[in-house]
N, C-alpha and C positions, 0 to 999 in steps of 0.2 A: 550453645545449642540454639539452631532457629527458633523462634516460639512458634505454639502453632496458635490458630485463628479458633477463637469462640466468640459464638452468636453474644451477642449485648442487647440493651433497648436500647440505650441514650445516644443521641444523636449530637450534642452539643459538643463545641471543636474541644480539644485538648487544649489547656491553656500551661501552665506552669511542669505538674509532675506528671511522670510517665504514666499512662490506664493501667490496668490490670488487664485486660486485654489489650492484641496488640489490634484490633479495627473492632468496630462495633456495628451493627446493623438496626433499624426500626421497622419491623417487620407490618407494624400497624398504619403505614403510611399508607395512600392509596397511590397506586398507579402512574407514573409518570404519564403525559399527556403527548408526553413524544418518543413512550417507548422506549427509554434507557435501563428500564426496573433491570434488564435483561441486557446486556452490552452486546448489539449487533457488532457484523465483523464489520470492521473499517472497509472500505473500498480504495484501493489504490489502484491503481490500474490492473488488471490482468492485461496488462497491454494484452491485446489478447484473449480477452473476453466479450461476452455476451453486452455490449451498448460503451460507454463511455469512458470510464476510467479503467488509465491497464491496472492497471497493476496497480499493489499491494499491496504485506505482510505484515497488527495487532489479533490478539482475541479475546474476548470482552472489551472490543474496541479495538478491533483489527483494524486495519487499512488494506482493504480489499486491492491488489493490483486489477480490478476492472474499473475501466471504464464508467461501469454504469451497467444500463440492466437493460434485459433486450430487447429491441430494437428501437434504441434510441438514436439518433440522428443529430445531435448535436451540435458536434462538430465534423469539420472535412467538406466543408462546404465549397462551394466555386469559388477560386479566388479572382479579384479583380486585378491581381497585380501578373507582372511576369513569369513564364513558367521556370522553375526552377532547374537550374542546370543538370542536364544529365540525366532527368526525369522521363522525357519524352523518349520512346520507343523505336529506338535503332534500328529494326529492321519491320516496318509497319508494311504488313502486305494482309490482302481479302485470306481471311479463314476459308477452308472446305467444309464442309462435312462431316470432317473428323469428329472426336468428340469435344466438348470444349463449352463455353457457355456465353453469351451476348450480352453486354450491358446495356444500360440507358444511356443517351449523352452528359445526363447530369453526373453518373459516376463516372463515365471516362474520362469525363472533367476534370474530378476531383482526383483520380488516380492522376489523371496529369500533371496537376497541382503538385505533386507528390504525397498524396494519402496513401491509405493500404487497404481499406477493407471496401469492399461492394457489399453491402446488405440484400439480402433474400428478394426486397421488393423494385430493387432496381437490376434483376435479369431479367429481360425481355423472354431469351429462351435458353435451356440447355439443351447438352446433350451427350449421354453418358453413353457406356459402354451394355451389350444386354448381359453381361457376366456379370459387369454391376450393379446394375436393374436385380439381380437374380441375388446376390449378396452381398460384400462390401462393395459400398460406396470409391470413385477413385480419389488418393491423398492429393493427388494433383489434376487440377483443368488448366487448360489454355483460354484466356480472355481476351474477347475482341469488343470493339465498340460498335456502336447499331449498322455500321457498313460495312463488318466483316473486318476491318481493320485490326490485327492481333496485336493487343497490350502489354502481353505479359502471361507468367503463369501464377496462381495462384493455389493455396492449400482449397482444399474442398469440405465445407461441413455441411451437409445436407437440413441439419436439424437447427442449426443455428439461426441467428435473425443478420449475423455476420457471415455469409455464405459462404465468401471468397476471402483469401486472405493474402496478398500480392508477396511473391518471393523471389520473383525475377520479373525485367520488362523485356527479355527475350521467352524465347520458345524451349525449357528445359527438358528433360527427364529426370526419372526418381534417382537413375544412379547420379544424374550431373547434379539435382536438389542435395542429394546427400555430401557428396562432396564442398556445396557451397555452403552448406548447413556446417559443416567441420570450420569450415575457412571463420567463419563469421564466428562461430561462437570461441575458438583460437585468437581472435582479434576483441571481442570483447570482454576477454580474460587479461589479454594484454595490456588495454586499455585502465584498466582498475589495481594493474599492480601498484602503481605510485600511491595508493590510498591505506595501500596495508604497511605497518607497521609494528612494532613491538609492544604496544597502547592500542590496535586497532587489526583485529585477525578476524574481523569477520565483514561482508561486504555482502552486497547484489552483483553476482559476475553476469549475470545474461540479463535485461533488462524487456526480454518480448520486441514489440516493433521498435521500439528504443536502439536494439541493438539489428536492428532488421532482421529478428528471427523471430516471425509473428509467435504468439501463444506459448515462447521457450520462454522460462526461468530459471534460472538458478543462485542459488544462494551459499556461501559459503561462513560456516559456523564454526571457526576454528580447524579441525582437521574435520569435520566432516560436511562433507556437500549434499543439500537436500535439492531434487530437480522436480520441475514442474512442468509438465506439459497440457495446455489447455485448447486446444483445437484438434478436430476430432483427425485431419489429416497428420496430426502426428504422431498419432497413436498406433504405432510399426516398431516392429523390432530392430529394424533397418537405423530407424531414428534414434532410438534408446541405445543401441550399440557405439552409435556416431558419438553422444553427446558423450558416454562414459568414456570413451577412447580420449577423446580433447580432455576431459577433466583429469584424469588420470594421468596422463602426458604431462598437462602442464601442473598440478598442483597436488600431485603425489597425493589422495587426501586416504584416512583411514577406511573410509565407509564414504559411498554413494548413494543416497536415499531419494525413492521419487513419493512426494507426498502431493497426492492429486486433490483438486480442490472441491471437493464436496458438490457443491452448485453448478463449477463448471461443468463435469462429467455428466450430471443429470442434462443439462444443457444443451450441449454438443455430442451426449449422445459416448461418453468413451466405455474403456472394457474395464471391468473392476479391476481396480487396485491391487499390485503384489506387494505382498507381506513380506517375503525376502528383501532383502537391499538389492538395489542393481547390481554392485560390486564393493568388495569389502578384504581390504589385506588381509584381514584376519577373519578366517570365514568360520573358524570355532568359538570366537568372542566376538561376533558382530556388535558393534556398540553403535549405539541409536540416540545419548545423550554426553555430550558434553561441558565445556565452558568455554566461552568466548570472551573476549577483552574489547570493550568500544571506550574512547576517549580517556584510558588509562584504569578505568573500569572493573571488574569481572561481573561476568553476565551467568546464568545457568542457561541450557538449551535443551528443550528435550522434544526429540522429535514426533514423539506420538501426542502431545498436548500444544498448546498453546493456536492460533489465529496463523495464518495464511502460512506462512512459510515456519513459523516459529517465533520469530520477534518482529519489532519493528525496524528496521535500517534504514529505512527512508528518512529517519528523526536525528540518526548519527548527526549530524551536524547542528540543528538545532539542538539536542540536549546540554551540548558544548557553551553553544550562543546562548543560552537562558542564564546558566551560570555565570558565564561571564558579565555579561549584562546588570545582574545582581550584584557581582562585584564591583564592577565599575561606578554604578550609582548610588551603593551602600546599604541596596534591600534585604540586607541580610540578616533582620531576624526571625519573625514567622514568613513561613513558605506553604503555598497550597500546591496540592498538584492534582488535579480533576481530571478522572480518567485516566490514573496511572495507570494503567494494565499492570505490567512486571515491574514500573519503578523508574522509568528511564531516567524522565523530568526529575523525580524527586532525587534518587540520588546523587545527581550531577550536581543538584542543589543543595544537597547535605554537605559540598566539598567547602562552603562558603557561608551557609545560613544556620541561625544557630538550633531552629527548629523547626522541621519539615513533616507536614500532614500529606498522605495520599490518602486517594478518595477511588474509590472502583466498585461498579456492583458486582463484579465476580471473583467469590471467594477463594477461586482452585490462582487464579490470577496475583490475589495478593499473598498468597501461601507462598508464590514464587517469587515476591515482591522480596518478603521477609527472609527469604535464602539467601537473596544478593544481598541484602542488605549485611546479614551476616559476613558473606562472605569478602567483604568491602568494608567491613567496621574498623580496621587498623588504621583507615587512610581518613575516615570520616568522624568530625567531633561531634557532628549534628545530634538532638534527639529525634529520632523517628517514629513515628506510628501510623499506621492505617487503617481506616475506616472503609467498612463494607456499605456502601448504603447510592442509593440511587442520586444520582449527580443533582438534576433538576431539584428534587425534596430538598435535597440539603444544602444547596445551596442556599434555596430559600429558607428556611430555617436558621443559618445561621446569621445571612445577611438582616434579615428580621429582631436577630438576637443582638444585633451591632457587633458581631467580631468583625476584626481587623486583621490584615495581614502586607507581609513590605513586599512579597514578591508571588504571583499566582501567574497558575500555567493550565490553561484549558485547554484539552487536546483529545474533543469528542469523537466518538466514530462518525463513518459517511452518514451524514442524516439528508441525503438527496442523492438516491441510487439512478434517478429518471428526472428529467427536466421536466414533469408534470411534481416530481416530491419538492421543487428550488422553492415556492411561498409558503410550504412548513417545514423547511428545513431552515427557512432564515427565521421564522419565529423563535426555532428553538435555538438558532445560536445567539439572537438577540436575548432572551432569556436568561441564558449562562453568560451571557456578558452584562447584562444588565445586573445581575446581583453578585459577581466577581467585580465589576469596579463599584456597587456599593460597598464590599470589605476591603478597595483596596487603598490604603494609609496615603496621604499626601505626597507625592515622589516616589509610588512605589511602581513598581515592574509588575505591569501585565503580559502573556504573551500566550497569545488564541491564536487557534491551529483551525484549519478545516481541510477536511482528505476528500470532499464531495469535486471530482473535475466537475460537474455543470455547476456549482457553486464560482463565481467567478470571482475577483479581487474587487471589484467594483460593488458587487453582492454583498462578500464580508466586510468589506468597508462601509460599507453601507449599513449592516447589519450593527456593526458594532457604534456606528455616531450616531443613529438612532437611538443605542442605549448610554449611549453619552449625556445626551443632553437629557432622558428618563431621570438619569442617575444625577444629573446637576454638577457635571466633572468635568472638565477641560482633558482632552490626552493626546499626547505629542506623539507623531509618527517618528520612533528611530529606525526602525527600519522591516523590509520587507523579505521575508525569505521564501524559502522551498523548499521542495525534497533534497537528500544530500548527493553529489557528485557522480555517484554512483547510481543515481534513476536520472540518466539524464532526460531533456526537455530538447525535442525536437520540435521545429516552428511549425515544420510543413504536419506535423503531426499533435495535433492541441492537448490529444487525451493524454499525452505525457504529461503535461502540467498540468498535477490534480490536488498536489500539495501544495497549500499557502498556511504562512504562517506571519503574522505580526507583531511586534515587538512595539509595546507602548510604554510612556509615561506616563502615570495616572495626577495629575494635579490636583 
């Protein structure tokens, strides 16, 4: 039987024999300085959201799929290099009168470049319909550059600081939008079957402008499919009907679930959320939680709890890599995992090390930690246990206390939602890495994560040699990762790559 989570004082690691509880919390501690007491959602991109990072799916250390927060400007800038094939607009002729809206030349630029989104402060002028002056808004405008020149059509969110969201560079309609809306998210289903397998039944099948479907997500959790729509032009029946038709078609699933993202609906403005499922084989025992299997795994899934979509799958492949890594170099007796939300890191590391600590400040989080854990006990000799308590404090506390450990895995939420949060957000990831390689043993395996897109590689490497040399430790780059295969990274589009992650030797 799972154990369940009671409150503790003691903060100090687990050394030798199991607690009596399975996580302990210090309630007398004061306040993280960076805000972790509380595990914000992660920021992955919403491709498709409000500023910088799209997308994606932790909670209590979610990985938000946005970008970033609104109206940041980050990335999409002018490139100085050639324009990218195929980008430039087929049939460019002077707009009328119609309705439709004008850009600046810096975004027609950047849309030339191949970006996707025009922000609110770069139209010159709109110009809507008065039916939609009087009530909705329309899902689609036509965009031209300061000479009238037509770019393309894009989704319309009035309220956003993302105004425009580019889904053709000709001149479409809603039925033609809908139609290519089917096409494309049929083809980014396609694209992701070679990832699923017998060890591996759940994935990100719509990845947002990743997949060139601004603001779509979808995610697949075994048999059930949870969808995400975050732009306010998608918010139609018309669209919702389209996406369950392709899913359905191609992945037979039990239930189709749309779980809207809290922030973005306020944001852009959407229509409250349905409680029914969009569609569901069994419409007498609609089922809303499952289990899913990542890297041979079993995971729990439940659709009314957890952080963006329900899990993290952006980490699929890192979870794999941290493991292995520990194998390969032989860090395999004490294991930290900071920030485990549900467990990812740590169990992957139970399959190798002989005894693995997760660390989370949310309780409903490791409850679900301790399920998989269960439900994954036949395959793992690890001891495990979990500690409730706030990353920063405890860290420092134990590094203070001299523990040690052969293999540690930081995998904070977004702590730079906006390129004005990137100089306290790298204090705090200097922090957590400063007193993560003072515990970590001679030859042992580090590997810190960051889900903030304006956080750049240069940023956390940076972040992190700074506390190298605090900490008096020499550490080897093995290697550089990212999100898994499934969020892919488009060049002409930066906000895709929001997840970096690093894999060190600590000497």
């Amino acid at each position: 039987m799972p154990r369940k989570p009671l409150p503790a004082t003691n903060r100090k690691a687990p050394r030798v024999s199991k607690p009596a509880t399975p996580f302990r919390a210090n309630e007398d501690r004061p306040a993280s300085p960076y805000g972790l007491e509380r595990r914000a959602p992660k920021a992955e991109p919403h491709l498709g959201s409000h500023g910088s990072k799209p997308t994606g799916s932790k909670a209590t250390g979610s990985r938000s799929t946005s970008t970033g927060s609104a109206g940041s400007k980050s990335a999409g800038s002018k490139s100085t290099g050639s324009r990218p094939t195929g980008v430039a607009p087929g049939n460019a002729r002077p707009m009328n009168s119609h309705p439709g809206a004008q850009i600046s030349r810096r975004a027609a630029d950047r849309l030339r470049d191949g970006h996707l989104w025009v922000y609110a402060s770069d139209i010159e002028s709109i110009n809507v319909s008065v039916a939609a002056e009087e009530g909705e808004p329309p899902a689609l405008l036509p965009v031209a550059d300061s000479r009238g020149l037509l770019l393309g059509t894009a989704l319309y969110s009035p309220s956003s600081q993302i105004a425009l969201r580019m889904v053709s560079r000709e001149a479409i309609s809603e039925p033609e939008w809908i139609e290519l809306l089917a096409s494309r998210l049929r083809a980014s289903i396609n694209r992701r079957r070679r990832l699923l397998n017998a060890g591996t039944n759940a994935c990100r099948l719509c990845f947002s402008e990743a997949d060139e479907l601004p603001g779509v997500v979808a995610d697949k959790y075994g048999d059930l499919v949870i969808l995400q729509l975050l732009a306010k032009g998608l918010d139609t029946d018309a669209v919702r009907d389209a996406c369950v038709k392709v899913l359905r078609e191609e992945l037979a699933p039990a239930a189709i679930l749309e779980r809207p993202d809290p922030r973005m609906r306020e944001l852009e403005g959407l229509s409250a959320p349905r409680l029914a499922p969009l569609w569901a084989a069994d419409s007498d025992t609609v089922a809303t939680s499952s289990r899913f299997h990542l890297n041979g795994l079993e995971f729990e899934f439940d659709a009314n709890s957890g952080q963006k979509t329900g899990a993290f799958l952006d980490q699929r492949a890192n979870y794999a890599a941290a493991a292995d890594w520990a194998r390969r170099m032989g860090a395999t007796g004490r294991a930290l995992d900071v920030c485990c939300y549900q467990g990812g890191f740590a169990l992957h590391l139970a399959q190798f090390c002989q005894k693995v600590t997760g660390v989370d400040a949310s309780r409903s989080s490791l409850e679900v930690a301790e399920r998989n854990l269960a439900a994954n006990r036949g395959s793992l000799s690890a001891e495990v246990d979990w500690v409730e308590a706030d990353a920063f404090q405890v860290l420092r506390d134990w590094s203070d206390a001299g523990e040690s450990f052969n293999a540690i895995v930081l995998d904070p939420p977004a702590f730079a939602k906006t390129q004005r949060a990137v100089e306290g957000a790298l204090r705090g990831y200097k922090e957590l890495n400063l007193r993560a390689l003072k515990m970590a043993r001679p030859g042992g395996l580090l590997v810190t994560c960051s889900c903030s897109h304006h956080v750049g590689w240069a940023d956390l490497e940076g972040a992190v040699t700074s506390a190298a040399v605090d900490a008096h430790r020499r550490v080897r780059l093995l290697e550089r990762r990212g999100a898994a295969p499934d969020h892919p990274v488009i060049l002409n589009l930066p906000e895709t790559e929001y997840l970096k992650c690093l894999v060190l030797e600590v000497e």
